[in-house]
N, C-alpha and C positions, 0 to 999 in steps of 0.2 A: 341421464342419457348414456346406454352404453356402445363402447364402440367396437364393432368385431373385429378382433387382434390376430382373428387365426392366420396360423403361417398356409400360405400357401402352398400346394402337394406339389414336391419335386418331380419333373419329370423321372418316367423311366426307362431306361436303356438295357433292351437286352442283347448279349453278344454272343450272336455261337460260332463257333468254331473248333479244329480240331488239332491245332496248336496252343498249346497253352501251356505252361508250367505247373508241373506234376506234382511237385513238392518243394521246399528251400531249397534254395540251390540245383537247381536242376538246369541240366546244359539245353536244353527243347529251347529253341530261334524264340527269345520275348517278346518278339515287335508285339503279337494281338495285347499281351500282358500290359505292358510301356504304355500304348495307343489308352486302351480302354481304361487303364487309372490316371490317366492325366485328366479323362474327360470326367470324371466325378465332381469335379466343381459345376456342373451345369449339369448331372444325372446323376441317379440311383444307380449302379451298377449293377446288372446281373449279368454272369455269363453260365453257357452254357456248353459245355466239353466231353469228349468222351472219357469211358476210366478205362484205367490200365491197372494194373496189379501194382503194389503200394500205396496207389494215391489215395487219397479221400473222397468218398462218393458227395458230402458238405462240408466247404470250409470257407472261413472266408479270410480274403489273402489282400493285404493292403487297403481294407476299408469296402472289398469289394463280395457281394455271396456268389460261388465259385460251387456251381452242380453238374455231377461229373454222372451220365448215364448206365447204366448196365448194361451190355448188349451180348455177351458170351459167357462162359462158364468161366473161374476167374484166371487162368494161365492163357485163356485163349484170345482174351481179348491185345489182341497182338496189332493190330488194324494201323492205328493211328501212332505217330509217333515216330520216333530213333530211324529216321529217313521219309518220314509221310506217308498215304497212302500208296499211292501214284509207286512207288518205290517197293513196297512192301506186296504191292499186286505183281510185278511184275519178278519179284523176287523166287515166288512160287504161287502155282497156279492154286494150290486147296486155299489159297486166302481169300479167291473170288466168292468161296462159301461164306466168308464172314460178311459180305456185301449186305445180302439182305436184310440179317440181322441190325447191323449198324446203322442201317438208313430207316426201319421201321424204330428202333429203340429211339432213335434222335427224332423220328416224327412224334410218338408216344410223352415222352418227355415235353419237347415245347407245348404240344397242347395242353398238355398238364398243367404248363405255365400258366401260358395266355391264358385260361378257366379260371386260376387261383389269383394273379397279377394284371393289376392295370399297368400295362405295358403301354408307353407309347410310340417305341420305335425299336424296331432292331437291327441290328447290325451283323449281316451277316458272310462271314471272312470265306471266299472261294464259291465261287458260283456253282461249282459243286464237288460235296454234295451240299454243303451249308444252303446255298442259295435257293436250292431245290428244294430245299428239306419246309422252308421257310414260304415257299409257292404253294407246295402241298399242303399245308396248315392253313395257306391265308383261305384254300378253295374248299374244306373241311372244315373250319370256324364257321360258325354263324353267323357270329355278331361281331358290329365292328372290327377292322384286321390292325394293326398299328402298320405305322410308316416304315416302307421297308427298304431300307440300304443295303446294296452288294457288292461287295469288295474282291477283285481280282486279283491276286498275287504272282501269275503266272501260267502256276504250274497246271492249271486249270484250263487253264485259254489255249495254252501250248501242247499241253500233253495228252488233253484229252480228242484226238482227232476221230474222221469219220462222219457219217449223215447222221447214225445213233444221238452221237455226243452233241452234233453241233446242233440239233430240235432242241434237247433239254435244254443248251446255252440260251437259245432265242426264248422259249419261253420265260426262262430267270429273268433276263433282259427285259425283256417287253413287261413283267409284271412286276419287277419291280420299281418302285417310282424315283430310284438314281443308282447310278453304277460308280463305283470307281475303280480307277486302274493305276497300277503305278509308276507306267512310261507313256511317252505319246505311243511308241508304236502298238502298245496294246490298247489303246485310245481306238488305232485304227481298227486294229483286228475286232474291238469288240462295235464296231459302228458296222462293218462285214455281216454282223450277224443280225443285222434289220434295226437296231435301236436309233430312236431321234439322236444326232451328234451335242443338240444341248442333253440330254441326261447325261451323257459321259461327262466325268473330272477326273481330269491326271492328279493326282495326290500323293506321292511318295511314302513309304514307309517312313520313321526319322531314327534318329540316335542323340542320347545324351552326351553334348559337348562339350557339358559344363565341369560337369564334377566325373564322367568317366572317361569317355575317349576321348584324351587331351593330349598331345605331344610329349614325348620326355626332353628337360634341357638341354642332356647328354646331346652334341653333338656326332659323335664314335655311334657309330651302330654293329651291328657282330655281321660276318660275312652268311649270312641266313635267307634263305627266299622259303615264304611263309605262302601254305591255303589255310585256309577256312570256308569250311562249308560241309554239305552232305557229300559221302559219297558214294555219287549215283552216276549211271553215264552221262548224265547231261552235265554234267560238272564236268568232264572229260581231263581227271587228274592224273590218267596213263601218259595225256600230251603233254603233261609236265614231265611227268618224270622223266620221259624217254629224252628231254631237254637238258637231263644236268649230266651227264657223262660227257658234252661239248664241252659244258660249263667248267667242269672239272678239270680237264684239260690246261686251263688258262689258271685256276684259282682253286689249288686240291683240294683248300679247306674250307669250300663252300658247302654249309648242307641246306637239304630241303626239309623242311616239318610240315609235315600236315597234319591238320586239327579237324576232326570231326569223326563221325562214323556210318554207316552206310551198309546196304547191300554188295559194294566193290571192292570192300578192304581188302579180302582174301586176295584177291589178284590183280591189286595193286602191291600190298606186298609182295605175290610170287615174282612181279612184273621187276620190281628193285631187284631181286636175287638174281633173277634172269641176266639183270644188265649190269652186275656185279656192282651194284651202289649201295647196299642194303645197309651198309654201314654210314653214310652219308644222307640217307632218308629216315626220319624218326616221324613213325605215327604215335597219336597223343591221343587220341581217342576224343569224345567229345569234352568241350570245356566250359566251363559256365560262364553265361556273358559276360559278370565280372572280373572274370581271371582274364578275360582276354586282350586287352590293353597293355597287358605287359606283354605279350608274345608282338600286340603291334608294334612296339614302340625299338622291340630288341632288334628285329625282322629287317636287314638293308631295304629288303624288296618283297613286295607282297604282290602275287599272283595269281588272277582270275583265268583259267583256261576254259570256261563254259560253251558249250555250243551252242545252248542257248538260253537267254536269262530275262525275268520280268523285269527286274530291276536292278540288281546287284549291292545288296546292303552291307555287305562285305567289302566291296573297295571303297564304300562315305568311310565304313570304321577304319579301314585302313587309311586313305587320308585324313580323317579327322584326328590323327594318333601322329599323322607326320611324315608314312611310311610310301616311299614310292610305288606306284601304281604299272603295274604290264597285265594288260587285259585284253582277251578277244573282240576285235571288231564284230562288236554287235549295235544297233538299234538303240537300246538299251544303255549299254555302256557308253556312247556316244554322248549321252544326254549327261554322263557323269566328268566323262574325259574329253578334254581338246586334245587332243595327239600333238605330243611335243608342248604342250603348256600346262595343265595338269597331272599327265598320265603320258603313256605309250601303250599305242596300240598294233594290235599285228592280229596276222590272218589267221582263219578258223582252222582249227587243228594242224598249225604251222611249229611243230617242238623245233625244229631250226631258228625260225625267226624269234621264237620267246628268249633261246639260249644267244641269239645276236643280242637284242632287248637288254636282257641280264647284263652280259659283257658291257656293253657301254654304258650302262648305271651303276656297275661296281669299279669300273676305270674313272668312271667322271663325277666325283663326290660334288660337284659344284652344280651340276644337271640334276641330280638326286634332291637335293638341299632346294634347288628353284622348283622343279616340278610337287616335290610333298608341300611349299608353304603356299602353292598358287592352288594346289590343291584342298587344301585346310578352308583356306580364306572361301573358297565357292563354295564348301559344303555346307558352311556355316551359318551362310543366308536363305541356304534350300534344305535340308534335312535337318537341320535340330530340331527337336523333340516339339519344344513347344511352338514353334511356327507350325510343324504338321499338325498336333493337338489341335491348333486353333481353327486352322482348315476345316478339318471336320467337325470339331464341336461346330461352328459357325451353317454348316451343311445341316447336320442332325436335326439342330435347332429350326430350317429352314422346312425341312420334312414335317418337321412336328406341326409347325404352323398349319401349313400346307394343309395337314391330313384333317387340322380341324376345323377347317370352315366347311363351310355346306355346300356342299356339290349340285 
């Protein structure tokens, strides 16, 4: 008698999006990267991205195949990336010409998939355009659609305003069979837009705890107030700056670094020269997530002056490194900061109150030291990488069921 030993077919996951890591070492935000190869032990991974000049149109990157679309002539494909869409539109208007291209190339490609791949589920990062892109396919397919996941990050929910933007939202919403967001308040915003409140789950981005952003022993930290992030206006890194000439006043040898790159760099720099700091402000351009734990860790005081933010994964790494936290009262940041127990927080576009903030965290090394280890200790149980993994693989898996029983 024989007995059939066949393994049985791995689910499979495909992921689009339009963050992603380009090449080794490349500074582009890895949460989608992080997220989707943790979930390989319970999927096939496919993701699916746009290309940029350098990258690889196939490769595959940590166990995972990694297909990167064509959608321009090759210097032009400029769309995605080094500040995001959203940033890159508003930068200059001839980039609305790359719209249509970009959103028919990423429809063209997925179908391609789904035809070729038994897909069971996809996952797709930003309601739009991903989420769309993934609507449009499911009503274009024939046969069978896979389970479809849509993940908010923000800048989608928040930036996309208007009755145009907010139909397309509702449609994603409504057809796809769960949402997730990564604060409550975009919990609410995306319940606003007609969806049942059980599809919505808050799920945060996470961060490796373990072996990257971890505290240095060094107690001495350097007199330094650190960003990290895009810069873009919603990041509003002007109401930092315009913050350390107070600063300076009390502690000459304070400087500020900012890390990242952006449509604003220009004038943010001219903005330092203006206010005679330019010597006391060092931009570093972007950095790759691994380098970054060491600017955490060096950093007295790490500062979020956003106007407004999905989530803020930038102040977990900065607590989860040790480093005190001054952020704008947002929604958002609430959910990360107690005010006065994790973090300090102050008013929307307030550079006076950030440079009070500062001044009493570089006087009170003993408020600095309580606020980073109460901060550490709560990020610990909510954004490490593998509690978020778990979430969603547990979600994934729940869709997939879902999608195959008989309706």
């Amino acid at each position: 008698m024989s007995i059939d030993q066949t393994t049985p077919r791995r689910k499979k996951l495909l992921v689009l999006t339009s963050t992603f890591p380009r090449w080794e070492g490349d500074c582009e935000p890895p949460f989608v990267f992080e997220l989707s190869r943790r979930l390989q032990h319970r999927f096939d991974v496919m993701v699916l991205a746009p290309h940029t000049t350098g990258a690889k149109q196939r490769e595959d990157i940590a166990g995972m195949r990694v297909i990167r679309y064509r959608y321009f002539f090759g210097k032009w494909e400029i769309l995605a990336y080094q500040g995001g869409i959203l940033a890159k539109l508003k930068q200059h208007s001839a980039h609305y010409l790359l719209v249509p291209f970009f959103l028919f190339a990423q429809l063209r490609s997925l179908l391609r998939i789904l035809r070729r791949e038994k897909i069971d589920v996809i996952h797709a990062h930003w309601l739009i355009p991903q989420g769309l892109i993934a609507i449009a396919a499911l009503f274009l397919k024939r046969v069978q659609f896979p389970a479809l996941l849509c993940t908010s990050h923000g800048s989608d929910l928040f930036g996309l305003r208007g009755m145009f933007f907010s139909s397309l939202k509702r449609i994603v919403v409504r057809y796809a069979d769960a949402v997730t967001v990564v604060s409550h308040q975009m919990k609410s915003r995306t319940i606003e837009l007609g969806i049942n409140e059980d599809k919505v789950s808050v799920i945060p981005m996470g961060i490796d705890m373990t072996n990257l952003f971890v505290p240095s022993h060094e107690e001495v930290r350097d007199l330094e107030l650190l960003f990290v992030g895009r810069l873009v206006v919603s990041k509003a890194v002007d109401v930092l700056i315009m913050a350390l000439p107070a600063i300076l006043i009390e502690y000459p040898h304070v400087s500020l670094t900012i890390v990242g790159d952006g449509p604003e760099k220009a004038s943010l720099k001219e903005l330092a020269i203006k206010l005679g700091i330019s010597n006391q402000v060092n931009f570093l351009g972007a950095v790759a997530n691994p380098e970054l734990p060491v600017l955490y860790r060096r950093a007295a005081i790490f500062v979020s002056p956003s106007l407004e933010e999905g989530f803020g994964l930038t102040i977990v790494e900065a607590l989860a490194c040790g480093c005190a936290v001054i952020a704008t009262n947002l929604p958002a940041t609430r959910e990360i900061l107690a005010d006065g127990e994790t973090g300090l927080l102050v008013p929307l576009g307030d550079s006076a109150a950030i440079a009070h903030r500062a001044l009493l965290l570089l006087a009170d090394t003993t408020l600095r030291h309580s606020l980073s280890r109460a901060g550490r200790q709560f990020a610990i149980g909510k954004f490490d990488w593998e509690v978020v993994a778990g979430r969603y693989g547990c979600l994934l898996d729940k869709l997939v069921k879902n999608s195959q029983q008989p309706s």
